[in-house]
Backbone as CSV, one residue per row, in Angstrom:
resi,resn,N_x,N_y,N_z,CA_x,CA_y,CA_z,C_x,C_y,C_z
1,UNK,0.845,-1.165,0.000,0.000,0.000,0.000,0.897,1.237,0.000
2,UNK,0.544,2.051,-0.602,1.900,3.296,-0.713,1.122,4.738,0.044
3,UNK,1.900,5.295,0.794,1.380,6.229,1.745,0.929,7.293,0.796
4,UNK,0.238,8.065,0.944,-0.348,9.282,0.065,0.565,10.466,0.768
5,UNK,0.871,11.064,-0.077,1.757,12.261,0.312,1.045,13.132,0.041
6,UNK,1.205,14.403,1.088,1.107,15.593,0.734,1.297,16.501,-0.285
7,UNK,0.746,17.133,-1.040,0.612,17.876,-2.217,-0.101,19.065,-2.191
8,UNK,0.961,20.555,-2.323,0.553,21.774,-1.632,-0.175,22.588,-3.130
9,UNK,-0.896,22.315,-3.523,-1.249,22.634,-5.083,-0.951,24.077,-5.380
10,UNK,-0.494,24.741,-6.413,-0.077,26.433,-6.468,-1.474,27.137,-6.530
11,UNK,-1.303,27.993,-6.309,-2.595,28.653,-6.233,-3.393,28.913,-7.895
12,UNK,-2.399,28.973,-8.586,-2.578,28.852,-9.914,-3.740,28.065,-10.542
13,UNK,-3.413,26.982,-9.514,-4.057,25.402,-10.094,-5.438,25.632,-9.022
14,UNK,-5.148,26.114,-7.881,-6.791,26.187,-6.975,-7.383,27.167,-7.382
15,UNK,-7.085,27.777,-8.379,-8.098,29.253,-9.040,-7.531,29.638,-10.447
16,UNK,-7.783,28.680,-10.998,-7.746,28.797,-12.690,-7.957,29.858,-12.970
17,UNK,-8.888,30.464,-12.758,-9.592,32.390,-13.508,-8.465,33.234,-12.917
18,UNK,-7.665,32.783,-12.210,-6.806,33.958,-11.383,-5.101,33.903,-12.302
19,UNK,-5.344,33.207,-13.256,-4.048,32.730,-13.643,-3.775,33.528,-14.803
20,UNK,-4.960,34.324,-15.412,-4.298,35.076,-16.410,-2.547,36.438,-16.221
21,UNK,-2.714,36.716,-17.310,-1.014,37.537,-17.527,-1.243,38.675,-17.078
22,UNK,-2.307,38.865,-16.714,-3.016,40.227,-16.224,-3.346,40.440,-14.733
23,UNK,-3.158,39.893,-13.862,-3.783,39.514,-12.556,-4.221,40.675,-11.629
24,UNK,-4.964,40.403,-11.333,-6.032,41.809,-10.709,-5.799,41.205,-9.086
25,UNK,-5.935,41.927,-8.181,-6.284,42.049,-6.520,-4.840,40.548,-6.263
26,UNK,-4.014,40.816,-7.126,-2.865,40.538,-6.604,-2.177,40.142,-5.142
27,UNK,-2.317,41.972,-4.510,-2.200,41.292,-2.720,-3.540,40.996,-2.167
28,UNK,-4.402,40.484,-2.413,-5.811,39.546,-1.662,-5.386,38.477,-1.968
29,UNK,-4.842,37.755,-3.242,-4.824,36.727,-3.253,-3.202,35.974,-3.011
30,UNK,-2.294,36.768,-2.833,-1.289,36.308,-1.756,-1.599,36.852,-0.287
31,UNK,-2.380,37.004,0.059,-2.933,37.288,1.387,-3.751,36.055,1.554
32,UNK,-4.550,35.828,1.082,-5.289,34.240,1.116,-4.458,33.508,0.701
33,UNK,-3.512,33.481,-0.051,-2.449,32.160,-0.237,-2.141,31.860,0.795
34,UNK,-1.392,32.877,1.958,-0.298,32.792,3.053,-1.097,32.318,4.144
35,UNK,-2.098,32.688,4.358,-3.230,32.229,5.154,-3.679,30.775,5.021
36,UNK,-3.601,30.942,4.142,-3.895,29.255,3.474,-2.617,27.929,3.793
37,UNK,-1.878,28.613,3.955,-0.748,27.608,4.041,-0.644,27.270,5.753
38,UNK,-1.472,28.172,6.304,-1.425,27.561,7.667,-2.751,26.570,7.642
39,UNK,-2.933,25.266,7.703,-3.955,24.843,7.673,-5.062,24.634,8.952
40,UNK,-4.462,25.068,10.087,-5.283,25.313,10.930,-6.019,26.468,10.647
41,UNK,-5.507,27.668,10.318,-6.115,29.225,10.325,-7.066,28.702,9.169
42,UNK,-6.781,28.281,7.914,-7.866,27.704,6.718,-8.667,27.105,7.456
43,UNK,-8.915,26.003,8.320,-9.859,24.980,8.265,-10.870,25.406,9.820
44,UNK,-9.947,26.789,10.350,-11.090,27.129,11.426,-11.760,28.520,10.981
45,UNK,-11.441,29.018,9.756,-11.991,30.014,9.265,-11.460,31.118,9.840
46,UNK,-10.283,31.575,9.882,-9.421,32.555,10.478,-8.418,33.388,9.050
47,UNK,-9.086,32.415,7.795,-9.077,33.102,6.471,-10.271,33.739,6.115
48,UNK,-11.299,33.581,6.360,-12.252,34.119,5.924,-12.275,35.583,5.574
49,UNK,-11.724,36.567,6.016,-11.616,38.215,6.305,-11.089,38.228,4.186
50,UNK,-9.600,37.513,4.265,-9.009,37.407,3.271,-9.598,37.340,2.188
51,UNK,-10.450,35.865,2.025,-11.556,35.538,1.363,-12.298,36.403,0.737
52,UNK,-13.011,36.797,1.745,-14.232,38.311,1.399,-13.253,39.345,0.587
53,UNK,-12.318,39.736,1.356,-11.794,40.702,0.727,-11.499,40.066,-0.882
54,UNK,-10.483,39.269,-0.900,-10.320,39.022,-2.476,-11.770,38.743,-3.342
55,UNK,-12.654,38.567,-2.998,-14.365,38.043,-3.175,-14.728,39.442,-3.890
56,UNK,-14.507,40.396,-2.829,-15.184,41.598,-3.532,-14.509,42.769,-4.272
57,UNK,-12.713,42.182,-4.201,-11.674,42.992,-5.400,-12.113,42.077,-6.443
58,UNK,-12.643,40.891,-6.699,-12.521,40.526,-7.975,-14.096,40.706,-8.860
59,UNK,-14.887,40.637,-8.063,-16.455,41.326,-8.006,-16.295,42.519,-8.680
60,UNK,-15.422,43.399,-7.867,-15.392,44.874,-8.505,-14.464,44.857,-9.969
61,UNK,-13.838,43.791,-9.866,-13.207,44.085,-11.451,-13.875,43.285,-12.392
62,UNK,-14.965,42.234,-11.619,-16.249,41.675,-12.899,-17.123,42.945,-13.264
63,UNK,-17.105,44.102,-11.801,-18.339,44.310,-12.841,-17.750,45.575,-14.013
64,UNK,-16.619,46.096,-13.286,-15.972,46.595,-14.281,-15.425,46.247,-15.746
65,UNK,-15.088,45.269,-15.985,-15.036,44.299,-17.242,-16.542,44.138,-17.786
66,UNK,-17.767,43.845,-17.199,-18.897,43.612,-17.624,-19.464,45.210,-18.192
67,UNK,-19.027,46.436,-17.793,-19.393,47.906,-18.148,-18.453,47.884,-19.319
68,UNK,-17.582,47.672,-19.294,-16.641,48.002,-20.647,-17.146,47.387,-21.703
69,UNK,-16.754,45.521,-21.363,-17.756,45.411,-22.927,-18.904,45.440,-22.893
70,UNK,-19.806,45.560,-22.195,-21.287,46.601,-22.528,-21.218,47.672,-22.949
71,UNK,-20.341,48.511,-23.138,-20.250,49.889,-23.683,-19.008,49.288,-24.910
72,UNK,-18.841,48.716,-25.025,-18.033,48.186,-26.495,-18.833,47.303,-27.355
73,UNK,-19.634,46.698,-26.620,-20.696,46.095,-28.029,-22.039,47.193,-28.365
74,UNK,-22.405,48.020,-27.459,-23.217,48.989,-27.979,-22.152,50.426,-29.107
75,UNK,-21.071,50.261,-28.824,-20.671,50.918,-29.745,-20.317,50.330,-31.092
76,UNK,-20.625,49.009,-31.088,-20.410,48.083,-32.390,-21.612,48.043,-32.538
77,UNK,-22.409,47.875,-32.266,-23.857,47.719,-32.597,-24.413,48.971,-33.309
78,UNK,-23.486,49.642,-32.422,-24.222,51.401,-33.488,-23.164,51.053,-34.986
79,UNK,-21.753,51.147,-35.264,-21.414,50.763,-36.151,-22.051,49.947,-37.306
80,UNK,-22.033,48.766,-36.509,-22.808,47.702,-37.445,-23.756,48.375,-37.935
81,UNK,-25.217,48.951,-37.275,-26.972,49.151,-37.640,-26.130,50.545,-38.635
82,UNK,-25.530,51.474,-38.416,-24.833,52.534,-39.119,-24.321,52.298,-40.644
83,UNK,-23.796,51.218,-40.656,-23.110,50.187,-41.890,-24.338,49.665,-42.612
84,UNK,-25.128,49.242,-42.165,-26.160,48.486,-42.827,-27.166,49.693,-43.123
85,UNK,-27.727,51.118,-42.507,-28.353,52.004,-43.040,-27.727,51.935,-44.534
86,UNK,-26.347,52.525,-44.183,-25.599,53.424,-45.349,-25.777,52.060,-47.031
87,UNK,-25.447,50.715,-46.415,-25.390,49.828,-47.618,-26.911,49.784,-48.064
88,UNK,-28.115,50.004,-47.264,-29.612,50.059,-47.849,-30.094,51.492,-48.464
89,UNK,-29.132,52.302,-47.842,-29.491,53.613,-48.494,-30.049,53.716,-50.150
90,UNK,-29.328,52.436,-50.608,-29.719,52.906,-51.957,-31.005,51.838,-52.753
91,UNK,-31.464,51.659,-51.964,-32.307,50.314,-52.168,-34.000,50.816,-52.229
């Protein structure tokens, strides 16, 4: 029978969405990393503060990303309906 070893996974790998080249709320989520590595403070909820906090830096940069391209497909949308007047214009 072979003992199961410990395996400290990178944070990379426990939060896929956090892994882009771009990384947003940066110190929340080495603040919950470091927290995390104590596994008592993780498993009695003495991360939680961390949590929230990185919860609602990345909240605030969904909804900021969600305003941008909402205001980038309504400005394609005017393009586009703009493009298609001008090509019926002559019809």
């Amino acid at each position: 029978m072979k003992a199961c070893k410990s395996f400290a996974h990178p944070f990379s790998l426990m939060h896929p969405q956090l892994s882009d080249k771009r990384i947003v709320c940066r110190e929340f989520i080495q603040a919950l990393d470091t927290c995390h590595a104590n596994n008592w403070a993780r498993l009695t909820g003495r991360c939680n503060q961390e949590k929230d906090k990185l919860n609602q830096c990345l909240r605030k940069e969904r909804v900021e990303r969600s305003a941008r391209n909402r205001a980038d497909a309504k400005e394609q949308r005017t393009k586009t309906e703009k493009a298609w007047k001008e090509l019926h214009q002559n019809d």
